[in-house]
C-alpha positions as CSV (number, residue, x, y, z in Angstrom):
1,X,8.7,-23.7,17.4
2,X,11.6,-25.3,15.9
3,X,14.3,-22.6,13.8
4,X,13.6,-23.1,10.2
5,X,16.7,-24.1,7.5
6,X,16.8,-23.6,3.5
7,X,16.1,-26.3,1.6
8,X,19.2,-25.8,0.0
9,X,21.8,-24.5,1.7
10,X,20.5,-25.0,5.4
11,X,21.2,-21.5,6.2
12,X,18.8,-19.9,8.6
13,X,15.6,-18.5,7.2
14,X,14.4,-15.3,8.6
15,X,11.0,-13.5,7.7
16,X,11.4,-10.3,5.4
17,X,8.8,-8.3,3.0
18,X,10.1,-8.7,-0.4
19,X,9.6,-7.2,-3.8
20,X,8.6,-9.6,-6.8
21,X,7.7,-9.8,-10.0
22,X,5.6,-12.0,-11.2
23,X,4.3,-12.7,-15.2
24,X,0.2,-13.2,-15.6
25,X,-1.2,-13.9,-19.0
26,X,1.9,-12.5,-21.2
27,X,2.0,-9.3,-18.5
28,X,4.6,-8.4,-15.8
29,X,3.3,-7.2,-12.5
30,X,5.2,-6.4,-9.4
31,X,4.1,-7.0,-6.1
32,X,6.1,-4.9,-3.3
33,X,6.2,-6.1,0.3
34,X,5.3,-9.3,0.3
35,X,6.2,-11.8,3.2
36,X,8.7,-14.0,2.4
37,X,11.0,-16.1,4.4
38,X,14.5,-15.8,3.0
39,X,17.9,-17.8,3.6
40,X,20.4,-15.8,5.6
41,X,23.3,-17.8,4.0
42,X,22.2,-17.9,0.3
43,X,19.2,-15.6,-0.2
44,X,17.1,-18.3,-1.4
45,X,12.8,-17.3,-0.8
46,X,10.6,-19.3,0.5
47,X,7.0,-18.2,0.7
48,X,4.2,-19.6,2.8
49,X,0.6,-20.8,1.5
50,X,-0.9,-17.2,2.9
51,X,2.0,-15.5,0.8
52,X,0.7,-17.5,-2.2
53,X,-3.3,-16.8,-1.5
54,X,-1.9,-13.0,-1.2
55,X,-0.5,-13.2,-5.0
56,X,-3.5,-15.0,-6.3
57,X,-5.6,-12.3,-5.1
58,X,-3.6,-9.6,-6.4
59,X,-2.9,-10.5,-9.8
60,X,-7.2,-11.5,-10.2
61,X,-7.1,-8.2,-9.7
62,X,-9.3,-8.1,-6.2
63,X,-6.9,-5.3,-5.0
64,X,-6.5,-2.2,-7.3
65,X,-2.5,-1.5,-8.2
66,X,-1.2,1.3,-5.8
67,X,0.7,2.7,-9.3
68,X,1.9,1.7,-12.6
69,X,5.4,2.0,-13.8
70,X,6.8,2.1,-17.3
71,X,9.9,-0.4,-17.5
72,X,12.6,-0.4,-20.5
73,X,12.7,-4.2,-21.7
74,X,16.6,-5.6,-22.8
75,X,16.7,-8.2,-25.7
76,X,20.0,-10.3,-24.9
77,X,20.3,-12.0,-27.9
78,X,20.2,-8.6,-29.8
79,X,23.4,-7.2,-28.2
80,X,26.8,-7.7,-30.9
């Protein structure tokens, strides 16, 4: 199998479990540990068609969240 190289950078990709969050319908969700492969030069993701068919699953809501988190939300445009 040939070494695989970052679309943008060409930096080396390696395979990692990432954390990401994800909107659905006006909602955030986040989705811990999912595979990922991610640039070794620039940190770029890349995530295969499996990894994709994982986060379509989860946020139909096939899998039951493992816990829900309250998150304080920052307005930019509000700061003087």
């Amino acid at each position: 199998m040939s070494e695989q190289r970052c679309l943008y950078c060409q930096g080396e990709l390696e395979p990692q479990r990432v954390t990401r969050a994800q909107e659905v319908e006006g909602r955030w969700i986040v989705i811990e540990n999912l595979p990922a492969l991610v640039c070794r030069q620039c940190g770029e993701r890349f995530y295969t068609p499996d990894a994709h068919d994982l986060v379509v699953a989860l946020v139909q809501g096939l899998v039951k969240p493992t816990r829900t988190e309250v998150v304080e939300v920052y307005d930019a445009t509000r700061v003087a």
